[in-house]
C-alpha positions as CSV (number, residue, x, y, z in Angstrom):
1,X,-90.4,49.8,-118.9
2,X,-92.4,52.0,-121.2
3,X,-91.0,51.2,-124.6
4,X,-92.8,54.6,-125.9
5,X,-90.4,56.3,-123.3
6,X,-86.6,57.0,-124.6
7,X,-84.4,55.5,-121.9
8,X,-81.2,56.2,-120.5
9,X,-78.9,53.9,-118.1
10,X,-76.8,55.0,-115.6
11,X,-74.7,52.1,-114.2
12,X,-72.6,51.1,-111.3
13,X,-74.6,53.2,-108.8
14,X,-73.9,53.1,-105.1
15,X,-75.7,56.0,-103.6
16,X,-77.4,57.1,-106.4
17,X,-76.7,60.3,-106.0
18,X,-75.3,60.6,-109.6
19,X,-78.7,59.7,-110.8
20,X,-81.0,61.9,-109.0
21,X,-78.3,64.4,-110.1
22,X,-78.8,63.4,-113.5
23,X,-82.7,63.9,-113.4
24,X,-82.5,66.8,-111.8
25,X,-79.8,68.4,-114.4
26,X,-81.4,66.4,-117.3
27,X,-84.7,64.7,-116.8
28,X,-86.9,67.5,-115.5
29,X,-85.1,70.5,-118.3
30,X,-86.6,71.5,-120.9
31,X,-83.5,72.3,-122.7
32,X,-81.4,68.7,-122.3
33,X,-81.9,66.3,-124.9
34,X,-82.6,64.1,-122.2
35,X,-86.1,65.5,-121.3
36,X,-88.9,63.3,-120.3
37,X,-86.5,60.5,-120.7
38,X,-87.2,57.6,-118.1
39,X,-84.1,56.6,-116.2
40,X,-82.8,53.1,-115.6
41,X,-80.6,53.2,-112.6
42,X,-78.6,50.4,-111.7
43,X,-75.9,48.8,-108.9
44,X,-73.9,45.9,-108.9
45,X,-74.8,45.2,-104.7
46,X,-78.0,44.3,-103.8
47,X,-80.3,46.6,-102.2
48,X,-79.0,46.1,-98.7
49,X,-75.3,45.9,-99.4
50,X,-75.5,49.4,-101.1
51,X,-77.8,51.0,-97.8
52,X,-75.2,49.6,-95.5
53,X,-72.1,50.4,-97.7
54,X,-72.9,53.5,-99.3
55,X,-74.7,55.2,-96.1
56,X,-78.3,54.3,-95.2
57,X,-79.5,57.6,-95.0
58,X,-78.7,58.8,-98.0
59,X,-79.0,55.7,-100.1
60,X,-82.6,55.5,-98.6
61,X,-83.3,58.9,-99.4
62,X,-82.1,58.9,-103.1
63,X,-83.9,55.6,-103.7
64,X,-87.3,56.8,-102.6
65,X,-86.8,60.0,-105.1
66,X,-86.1,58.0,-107.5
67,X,-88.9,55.4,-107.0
68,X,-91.0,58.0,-106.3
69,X,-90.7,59.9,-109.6
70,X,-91.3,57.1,-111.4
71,X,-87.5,55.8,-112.0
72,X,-86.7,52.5,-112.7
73,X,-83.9,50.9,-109.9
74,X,-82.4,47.5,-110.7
75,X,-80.2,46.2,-108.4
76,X,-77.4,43.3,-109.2
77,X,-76.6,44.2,-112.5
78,X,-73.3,43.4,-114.0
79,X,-72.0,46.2,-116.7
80,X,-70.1,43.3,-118.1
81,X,-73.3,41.0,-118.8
82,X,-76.2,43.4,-119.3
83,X,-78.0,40.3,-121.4
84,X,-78.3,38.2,-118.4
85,X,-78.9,40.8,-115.9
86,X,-81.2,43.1,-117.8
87,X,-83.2,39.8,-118.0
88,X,-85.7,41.8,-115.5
89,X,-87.0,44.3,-118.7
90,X,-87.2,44.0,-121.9
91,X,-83.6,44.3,-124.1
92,X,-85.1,47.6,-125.6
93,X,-82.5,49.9,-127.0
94,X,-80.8,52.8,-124.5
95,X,-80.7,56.7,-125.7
96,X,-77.9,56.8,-123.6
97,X,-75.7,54.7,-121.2
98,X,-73.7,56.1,-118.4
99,X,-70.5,54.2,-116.6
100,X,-69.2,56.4,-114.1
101,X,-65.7,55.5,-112.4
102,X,-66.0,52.0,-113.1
103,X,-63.2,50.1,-110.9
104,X,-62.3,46.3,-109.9
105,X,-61.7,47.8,-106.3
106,X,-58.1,46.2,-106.1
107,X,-55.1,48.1,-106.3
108,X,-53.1,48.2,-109.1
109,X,-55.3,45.9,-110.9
110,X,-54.5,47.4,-114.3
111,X,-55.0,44.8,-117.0
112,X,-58.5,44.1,-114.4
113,X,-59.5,47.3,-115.2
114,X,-58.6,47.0,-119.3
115,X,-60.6,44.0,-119.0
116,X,-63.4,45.5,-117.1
117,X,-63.8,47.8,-119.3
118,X,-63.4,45.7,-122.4
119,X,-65.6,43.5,-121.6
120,X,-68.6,46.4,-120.6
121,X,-68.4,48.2,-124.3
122,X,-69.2,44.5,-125.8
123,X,-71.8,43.8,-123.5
124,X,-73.2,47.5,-123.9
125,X,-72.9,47.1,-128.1
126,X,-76.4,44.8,-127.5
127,X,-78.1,48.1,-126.1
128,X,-77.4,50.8,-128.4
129,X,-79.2,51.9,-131.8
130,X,-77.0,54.0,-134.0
131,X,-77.4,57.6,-132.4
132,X,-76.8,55.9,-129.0
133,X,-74.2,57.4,-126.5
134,X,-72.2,55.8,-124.3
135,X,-70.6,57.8,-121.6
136,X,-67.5,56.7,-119.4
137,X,-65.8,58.9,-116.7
138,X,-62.7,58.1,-114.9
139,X,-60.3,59.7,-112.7
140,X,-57.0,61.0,-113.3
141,X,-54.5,59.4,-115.7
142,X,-56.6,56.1,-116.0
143,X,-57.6,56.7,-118.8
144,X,-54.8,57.3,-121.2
145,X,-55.8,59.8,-123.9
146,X,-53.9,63.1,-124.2
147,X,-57.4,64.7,-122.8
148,X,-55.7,63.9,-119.3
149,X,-54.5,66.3,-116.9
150,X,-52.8,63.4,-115.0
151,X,-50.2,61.7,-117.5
152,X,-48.9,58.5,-117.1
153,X,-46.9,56.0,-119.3
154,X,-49.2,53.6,-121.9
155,X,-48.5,50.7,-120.2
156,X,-49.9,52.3,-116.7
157,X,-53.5,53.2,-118.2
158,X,-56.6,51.7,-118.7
159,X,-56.5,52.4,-122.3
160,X,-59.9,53.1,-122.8
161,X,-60.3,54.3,-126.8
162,X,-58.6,50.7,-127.5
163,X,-61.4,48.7,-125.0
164,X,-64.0,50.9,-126.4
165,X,-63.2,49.1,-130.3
166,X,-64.0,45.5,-129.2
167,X,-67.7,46.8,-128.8
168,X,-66.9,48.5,-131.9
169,X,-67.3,52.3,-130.1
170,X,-65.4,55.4,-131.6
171,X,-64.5,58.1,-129.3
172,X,-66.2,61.3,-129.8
173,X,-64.8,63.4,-127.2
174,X,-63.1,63.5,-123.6
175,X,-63.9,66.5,-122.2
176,X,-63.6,67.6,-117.8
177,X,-65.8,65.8,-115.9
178,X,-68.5,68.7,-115.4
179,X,-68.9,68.7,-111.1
180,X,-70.8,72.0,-111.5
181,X,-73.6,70.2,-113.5
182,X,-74.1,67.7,-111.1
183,X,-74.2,69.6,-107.4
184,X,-75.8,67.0,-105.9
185,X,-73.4,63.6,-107.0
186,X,-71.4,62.5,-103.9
187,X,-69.0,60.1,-105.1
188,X,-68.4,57.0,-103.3
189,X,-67.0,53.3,-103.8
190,X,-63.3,53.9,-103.9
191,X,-61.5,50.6,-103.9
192,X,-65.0,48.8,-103.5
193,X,-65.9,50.7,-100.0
194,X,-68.1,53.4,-99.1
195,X,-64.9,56.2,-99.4
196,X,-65.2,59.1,-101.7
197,X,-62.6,60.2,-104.3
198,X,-60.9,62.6,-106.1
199,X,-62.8,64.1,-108.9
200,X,-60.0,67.0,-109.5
201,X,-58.8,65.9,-113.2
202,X,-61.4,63.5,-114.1
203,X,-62.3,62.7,-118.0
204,X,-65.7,62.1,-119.3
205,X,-65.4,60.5,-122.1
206,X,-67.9,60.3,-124.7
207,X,-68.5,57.1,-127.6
208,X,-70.4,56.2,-131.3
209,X,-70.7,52.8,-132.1
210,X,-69.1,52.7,-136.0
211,X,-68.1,49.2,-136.4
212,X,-65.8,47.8,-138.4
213,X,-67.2,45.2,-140.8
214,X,-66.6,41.4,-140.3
215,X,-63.0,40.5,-141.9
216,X,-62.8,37.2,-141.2
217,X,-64.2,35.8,-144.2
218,X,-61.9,34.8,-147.5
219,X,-63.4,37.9,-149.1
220,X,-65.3,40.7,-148.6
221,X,-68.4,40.4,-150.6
222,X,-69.5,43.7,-153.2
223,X,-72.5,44.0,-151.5
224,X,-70.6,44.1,-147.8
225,X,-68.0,46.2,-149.3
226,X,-70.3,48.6,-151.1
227,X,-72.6,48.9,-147.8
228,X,-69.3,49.7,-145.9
229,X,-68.1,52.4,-148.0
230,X,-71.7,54.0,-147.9
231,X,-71.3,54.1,-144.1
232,X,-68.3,55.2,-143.7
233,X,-69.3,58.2,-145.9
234,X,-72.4,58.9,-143.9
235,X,-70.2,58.6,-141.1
236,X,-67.8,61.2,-142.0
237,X,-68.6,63.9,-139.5
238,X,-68.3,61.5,-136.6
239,X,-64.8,61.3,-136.5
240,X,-62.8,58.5,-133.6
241,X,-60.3,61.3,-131.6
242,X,-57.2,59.7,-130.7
243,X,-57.8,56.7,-132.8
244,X,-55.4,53.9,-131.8
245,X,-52.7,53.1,-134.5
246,X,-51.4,49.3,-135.4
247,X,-49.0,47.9,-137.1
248,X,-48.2,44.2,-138.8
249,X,-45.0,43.2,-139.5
250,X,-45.1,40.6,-142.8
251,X,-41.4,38.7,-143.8
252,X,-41.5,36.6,-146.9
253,X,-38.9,34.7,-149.4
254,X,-38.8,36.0,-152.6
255,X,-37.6,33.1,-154.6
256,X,-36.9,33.7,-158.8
257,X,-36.4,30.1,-159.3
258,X,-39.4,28.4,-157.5
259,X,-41.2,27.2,-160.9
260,X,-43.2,25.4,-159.3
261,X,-45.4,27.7,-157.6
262,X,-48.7,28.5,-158.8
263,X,-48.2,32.7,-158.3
264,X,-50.9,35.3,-160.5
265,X,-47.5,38.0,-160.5
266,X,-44.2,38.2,-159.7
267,X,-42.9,40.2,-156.9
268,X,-42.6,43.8,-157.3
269,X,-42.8,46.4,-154.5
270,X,-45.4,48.0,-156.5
271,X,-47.3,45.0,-156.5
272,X,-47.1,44.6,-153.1
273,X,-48.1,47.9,-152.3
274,X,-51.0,47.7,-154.8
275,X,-52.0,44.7,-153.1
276,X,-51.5,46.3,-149.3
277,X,-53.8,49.0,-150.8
278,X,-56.6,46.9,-152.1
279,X,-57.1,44.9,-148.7
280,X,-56.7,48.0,-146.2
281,X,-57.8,50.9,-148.2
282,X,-57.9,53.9,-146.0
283,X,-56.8,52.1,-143.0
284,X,-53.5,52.4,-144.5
285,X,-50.8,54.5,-142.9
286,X,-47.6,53.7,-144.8
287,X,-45.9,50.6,-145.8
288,X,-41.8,50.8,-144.9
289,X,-39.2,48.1,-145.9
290,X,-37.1,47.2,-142.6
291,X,-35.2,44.5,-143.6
292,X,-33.6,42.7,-146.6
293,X,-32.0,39.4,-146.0
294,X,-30.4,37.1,-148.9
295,X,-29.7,33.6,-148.8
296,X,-27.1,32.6,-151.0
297,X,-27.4,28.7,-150.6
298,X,-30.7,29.1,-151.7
299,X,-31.0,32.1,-154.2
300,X,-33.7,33.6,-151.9
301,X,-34.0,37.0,-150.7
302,X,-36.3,37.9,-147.5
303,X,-38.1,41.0,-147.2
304,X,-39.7,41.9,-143.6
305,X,-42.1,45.1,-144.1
306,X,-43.7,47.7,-141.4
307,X,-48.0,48.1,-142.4
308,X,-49.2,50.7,-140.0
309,X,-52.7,51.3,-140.1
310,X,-55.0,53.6,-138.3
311,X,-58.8,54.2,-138.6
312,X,-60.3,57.5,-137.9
313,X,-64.0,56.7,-138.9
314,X,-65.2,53.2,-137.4
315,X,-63.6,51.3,-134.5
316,X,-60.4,49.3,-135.6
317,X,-59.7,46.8,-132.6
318,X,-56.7,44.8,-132.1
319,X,-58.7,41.3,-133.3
320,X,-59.8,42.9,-136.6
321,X,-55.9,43.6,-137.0
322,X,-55.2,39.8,-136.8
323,X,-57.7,39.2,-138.6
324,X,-57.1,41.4,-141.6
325,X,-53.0,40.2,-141.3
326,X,-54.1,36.5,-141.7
327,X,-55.9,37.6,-144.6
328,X,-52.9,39.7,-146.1
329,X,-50.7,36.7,-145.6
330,X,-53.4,34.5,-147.5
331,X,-53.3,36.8,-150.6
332,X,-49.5,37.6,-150.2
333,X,-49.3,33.8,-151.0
334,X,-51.7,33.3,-153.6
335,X,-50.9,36.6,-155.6
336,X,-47.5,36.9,-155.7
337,X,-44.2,34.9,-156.1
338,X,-43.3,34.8,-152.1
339,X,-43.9,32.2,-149.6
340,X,-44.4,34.1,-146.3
341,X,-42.4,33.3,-143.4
């Protein structure tokens, strides 16, 4: 691969008629900001298994335009593992990757699918530089985003804008997939054959990697925090849409009498919510008191809080959560006068 060339890869091919739609619509305009931009088209068969699955003569005939304009074809390339199987050129940086209707092929393989497509936004995070795009389609209702024609309860959809954080990817927009653009795609591989599908309702959806810095350390360091903040503000225009919202739920004794703790304060709600604020900053939603529970035995009261958080300018996944409520419950219980239950 020409590393003086901008790249783009398309993924998950079978006929590759997506991609020789995508050169056609892209490559060869003058007016796409993919112009002059070599292709890396890819399938997870081998060469064989695609011609006999996918239709030999037009598999055949796709490949050889391809080929024969100078596009590179890989075959046996896993979207979940690009390290390994890109191993064939160099791991140079896309302009844009493409993952259209990605699928296990079972039915009602759901949390398959999550995972699928968990698992292909981390591996993707290795080939992107920061004005990357990565591009996923799917069909009706998969999804999960209120850009869906097709709607189905949460736990029924692929939940694609909360896969997309683990690779630390933002959604940037989910918009019809656009047929007319792309006259020439024949979709095929429903349910890991040669069938065709439904395109009727299908989402593009489009993503920014805006990662969330590493929380897992005691404590931020100034220079980690500082570079963050300077980030985020450079980020502000490239806002996640329909950013997935958290919450942690903290309980704690409050105990007056416990002298022998070694606290900095005493608890106070405003305390606490200073201290709330400090670690999670923006993130922060609201804080709400659910429960107060005393123990008269003891002389201890319990206080169990709602923290829900939401980011709208980097990608807040569900382990950055756990990590940033272990470290909550670390300061809880070396700032103030509580020991956290």
């Amino acid at each position: 691969m020409d590393l003086e060339v901008d790249h783009v890869l398309i993924l998950g091919e079978g006929n590759f008629s997506f991609s020789v739609a995508f050169y056609k619509s892209d490559i060869i305009n003058a007016s796409s900001a993919y112009y002059k931009c070599r292709l890396c088209c890819t399938t997870f068969e081998d060469r064989l298994t695609c011609i006999d699955k996918y239709g030999a003569e037009e598999t055949t005939a796709n490949m050889e335009f391809l080929e024969g304009n100078d596009q590179v074809l890989l075959h046996n390339v896993d979207a979940t593992n690009l390290v390994e199987s890109l191993f064939q050129v160099d791991t140079r940086k896309f302009n844009k990757i493409i993952f259209n209707f990605p699928h296990t092929g079972r039915k009602a393989a759901i949390q398959k699918n999550r995972l699928l497509l968990k698992n292909f936004f981390i591996s993707a995070s290795n080939f992107v530089h920061p004005s990357s795009e990565v591009e996923v389609s799917l069909c009706a209702g998969q999804g999960g985003t209120p850009s869906d024609s097709k709607h189905r309860d949460p736990c029924n959809t692929w939940k694609i804008v909360e896969m997309a954080t683990f690779g630390g990817f933002i959604l940037t927009s989910a918009t019809p997939f656009d047929t007319e653009k792309y006259p020439d795609y024949r979709c095929t591989g429903r349910r890991g054959r040669g069938n065709s599908f439904l395109l009727q309702g299908a989402i593009t959806h489009q993503f920014a990697q805006v990662k969330y810095p590493n929380t897992s350390t005691e404590t931020l360091t100034i220079e980690k925090d500082l570079s963050y903040h300077l980030d985020e503000l450079s980020l502000l225009k490239t806002r996640a849409l329909y950013p997935p919202q958290y919450v942690i739920h903290v309980s704690f004794w409050i105990n007056p009498n416990d002298s022998g703790k070694n606290c900095h304060q005493e608890f106070t709600f405003r305390r606490f919510q200073s201290l709330v604020r400090s670690l999670l900053g923006n993130l922060l939603v609201g804080i709400q008191l659910n429960d107060i529970y005393n123990e008269t035995s003891s002389n201890r009261t319990s206080h169990c809080y709602q923290i829900d958080l939401q980011s709208h300018t980097c990608a807040l996944s569900a382990d950055d959560v756990k990590s940033l409520e272990a470290r909550l419950r670390r300061e809880l219980d070396a700032c103030l006068c509580v020991t956290v239950r």
